[in-house]
Structures are given as structure tokens and as C-alpha cells.
C-alpha positions in Angstrom: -88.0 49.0 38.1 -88.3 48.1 34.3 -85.8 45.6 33.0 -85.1 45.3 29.4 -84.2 42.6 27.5 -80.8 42.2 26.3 -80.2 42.0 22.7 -77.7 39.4 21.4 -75.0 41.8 18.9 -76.1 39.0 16.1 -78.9 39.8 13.4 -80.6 37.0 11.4 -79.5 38.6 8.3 -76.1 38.3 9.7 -76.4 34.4 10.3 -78.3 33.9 6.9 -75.8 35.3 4.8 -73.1 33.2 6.6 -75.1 30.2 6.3 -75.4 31.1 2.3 -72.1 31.8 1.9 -70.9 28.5 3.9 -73.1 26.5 1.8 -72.1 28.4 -1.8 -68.3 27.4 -0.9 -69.5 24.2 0.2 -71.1 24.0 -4.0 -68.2 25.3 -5.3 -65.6 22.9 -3.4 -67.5 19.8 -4.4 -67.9 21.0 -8.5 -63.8 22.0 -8.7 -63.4 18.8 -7.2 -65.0 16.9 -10.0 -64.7 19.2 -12.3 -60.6 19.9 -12.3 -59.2 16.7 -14.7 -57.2 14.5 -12.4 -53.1 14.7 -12.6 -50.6 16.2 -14.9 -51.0 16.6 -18.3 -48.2 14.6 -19.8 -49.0 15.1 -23.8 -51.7 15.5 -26.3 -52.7 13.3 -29.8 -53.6 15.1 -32.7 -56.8 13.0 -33.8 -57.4 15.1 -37.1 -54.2 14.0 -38.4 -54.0 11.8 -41.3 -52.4 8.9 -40.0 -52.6 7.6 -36.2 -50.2 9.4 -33.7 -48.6 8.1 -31.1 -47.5 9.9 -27.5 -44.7 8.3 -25.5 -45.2 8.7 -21.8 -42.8 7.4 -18.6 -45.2 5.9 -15.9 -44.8 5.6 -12.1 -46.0 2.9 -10.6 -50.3 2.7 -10.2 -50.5 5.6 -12.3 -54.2 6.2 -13.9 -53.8 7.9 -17.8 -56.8 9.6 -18.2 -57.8 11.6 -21.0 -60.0 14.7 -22.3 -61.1 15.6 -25.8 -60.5 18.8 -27.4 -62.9 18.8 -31.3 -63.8 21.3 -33.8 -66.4 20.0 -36.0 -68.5 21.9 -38.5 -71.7 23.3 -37.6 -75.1 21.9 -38.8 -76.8 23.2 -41.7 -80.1 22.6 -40.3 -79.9 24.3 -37.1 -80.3 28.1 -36.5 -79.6 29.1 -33.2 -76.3 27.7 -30.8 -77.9 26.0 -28.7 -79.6 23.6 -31.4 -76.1 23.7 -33.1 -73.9 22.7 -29.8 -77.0 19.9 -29.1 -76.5 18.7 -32.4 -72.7 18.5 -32.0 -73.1 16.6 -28.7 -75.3 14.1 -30.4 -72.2 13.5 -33.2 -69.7 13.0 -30.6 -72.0 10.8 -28.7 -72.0 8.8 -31.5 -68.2 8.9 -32.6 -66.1 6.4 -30.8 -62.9 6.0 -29.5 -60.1 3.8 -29.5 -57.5 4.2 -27.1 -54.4 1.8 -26.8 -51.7 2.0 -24.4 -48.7 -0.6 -25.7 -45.9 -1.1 -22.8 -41.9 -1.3 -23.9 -41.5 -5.1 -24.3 -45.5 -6.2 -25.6 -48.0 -5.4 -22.8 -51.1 -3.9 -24.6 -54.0 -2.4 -23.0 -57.3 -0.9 -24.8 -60.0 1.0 -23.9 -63.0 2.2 -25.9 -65.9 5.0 -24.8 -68.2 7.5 -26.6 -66.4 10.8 -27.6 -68.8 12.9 -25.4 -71.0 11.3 -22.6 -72.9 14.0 -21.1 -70.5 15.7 -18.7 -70.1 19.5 -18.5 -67.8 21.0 -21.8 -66.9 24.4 -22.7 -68.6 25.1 -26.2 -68.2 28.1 -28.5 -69.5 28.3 -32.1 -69.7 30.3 -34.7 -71.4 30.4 -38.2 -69.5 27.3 -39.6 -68.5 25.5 -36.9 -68.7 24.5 -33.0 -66.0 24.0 -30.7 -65.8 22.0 -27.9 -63.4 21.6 -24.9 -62.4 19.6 -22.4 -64.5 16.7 -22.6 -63.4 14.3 -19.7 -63.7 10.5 -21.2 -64.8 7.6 -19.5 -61.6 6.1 -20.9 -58.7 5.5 -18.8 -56.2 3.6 -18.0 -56.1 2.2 -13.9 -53.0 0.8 -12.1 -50.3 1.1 -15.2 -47.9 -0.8 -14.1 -44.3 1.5 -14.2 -42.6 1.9 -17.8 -42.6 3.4 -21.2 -45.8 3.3 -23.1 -47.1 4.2 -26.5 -50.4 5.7 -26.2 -52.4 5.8 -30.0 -55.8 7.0 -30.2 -58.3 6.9 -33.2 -61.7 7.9 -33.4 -64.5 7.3 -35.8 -66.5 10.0 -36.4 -70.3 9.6 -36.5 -72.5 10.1 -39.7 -69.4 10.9 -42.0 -68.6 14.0 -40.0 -64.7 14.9 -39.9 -63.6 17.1 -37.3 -61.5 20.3 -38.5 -60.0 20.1 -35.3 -58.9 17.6 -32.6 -56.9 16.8 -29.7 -57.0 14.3 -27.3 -55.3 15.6 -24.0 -53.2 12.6 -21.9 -53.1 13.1 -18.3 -50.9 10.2 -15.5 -52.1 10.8 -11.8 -50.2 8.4 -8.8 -52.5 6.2 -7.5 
């Protein structure tokens, strides 16, 4: 009498593909997570306006303001393909700073300053003239507001005499 073996009803294939698909979800999870800006978006500052703007926003108490930078600036001459242009672009916001002050109803004044573009992911398009840029989380922020009504102003200098066409700065309040 021959026995054979039994055969389990799982392949390897089977069990690799789960295992890729766990670990794809896994990727995926982890870069929404730090990817998606914090809170609700509460306003936005027109930076390319001629005169400093100013967004009023009602705080809870232990809210963060955090903010993310929206800029159209014009492309440069010297570089031919988009990638050289969008590297160049980086560089000028990298060297454009920000000023960000948050006054409280009845004097309390806090400021922060930070690099218009530090290296984190942005969504870039450009064209012949110019390159766009969106959604560039700042290191700025705000921590542990206490509650009230704030003015939030924002102003930026703009690196190596570029002026942007085109910019917002997004204001987002998340409860601590």
C-alpha cells in the first residue's frame, strides 16, 4: 500500500502575493499618514499681495496652526528641461524665508520663522515660463495656542530678487 502525501490547498505564490500586498498597505498607511497635512484648514494668506494680509482664526484650546505653501514663480532662463527648472525652484524657495506671526485678542504675540521649502515631498508642474508648486508642508507652526482670536500675518522674502506670480499660504488648527 502506497501512501501519498497530502498537499496543503496553499501555494507559495498564494502566500507571496499576500505577504506583498500586506506589506504595500503597510507603505501606503505609513506615507498617508505623514503625508495628509494635519487638521482643518481654517483659511489661506495671499503672500503675492502688495501689502501683508492678515487671517482671523477662533482657536480651541491646545490647538497646533500649521501651515503649507502654495507658489508660482517664474521659471529659469538657464535651465532646459523640468526637472533642472523644478531643482532650481526648490533651491529659491529654500532660500526665501518666512515670517509667520500669530497676535492673540488683547497683545499675546507669537512668531515663527522657517525656509519656504525644506526638502519634503511637493506636487510640481511647470511650464515654459514658470513652475508651480503645491502643498509644501512648513516647519512653521504654532504648538499649544492657548484658546481665542488670533491674527495670523505672514510675509516672505523671496531669494535672489525673485517675486512669485503666485502665492498662498494655507492655515490649518488641529486639537491637541
Amino acid at each position: 500500500m502506497t501512501s501519498t502525501p497530502s498537499r496543503s490547498g496553499s501555494s507559495p505564490g498564494l502566500l507571496i502575493a499576500g505577504a506583498f500586498a500586506v506589506v504595500l498597505g503597510g507603505i501606503g498607511t505609513g506615507a498617508a499618514y505623514f503625508l495628509t497635512p494635519r487638521g482643518e484648514r481654517v483659511g489661506a494668506i495671499d503672500l503675492a499681495a502688495p501689502a501683508p494680509a492678515a487671517l482671523t482664526v477662533n482657536l480651541a484650546a491646545r490647538s497646533t496652526l500649521s501651515f503649507r505653501l502654495d507658489a508660482t514663480l517664474p521659471s529659469p532662463s538657464s535651465e532646459s528641461s523640468s526637472r533642472a527648472k523644478r531643482n532650481a525652484v526648490y533651491d529659491t524657495l529654500g532660500e526665501s524665508r518666512l515670517v509667520l506671526t500669530a497676535t492673540r485678542e488683547g497683545g499675546a504675540r507669537r512668531t515663527a520663522r522657517c525656509a519656504a521649502y525644506e526638502g519634503r515631498f511637493v506636487s510640481a508642474s511647470d511650464t515654459e515660463s514658470e513652475v508651480a508648486v503645491s502643498g509644501i508642508p512648513l516647519s512653521c507652526a504654532f504648538a499649544d495656542a492657548d484658546p481665542g482670536r488670533y491674527a495670523i500675518t505672514a510675509e516672505v522674502t523671496w531669494a535672489r530678487g525673485v517675486t512669485a506670480r503666485r502665492a498662498s499660504l494655507e492655515v490649518r488648527a488641529a486639537p491637541r
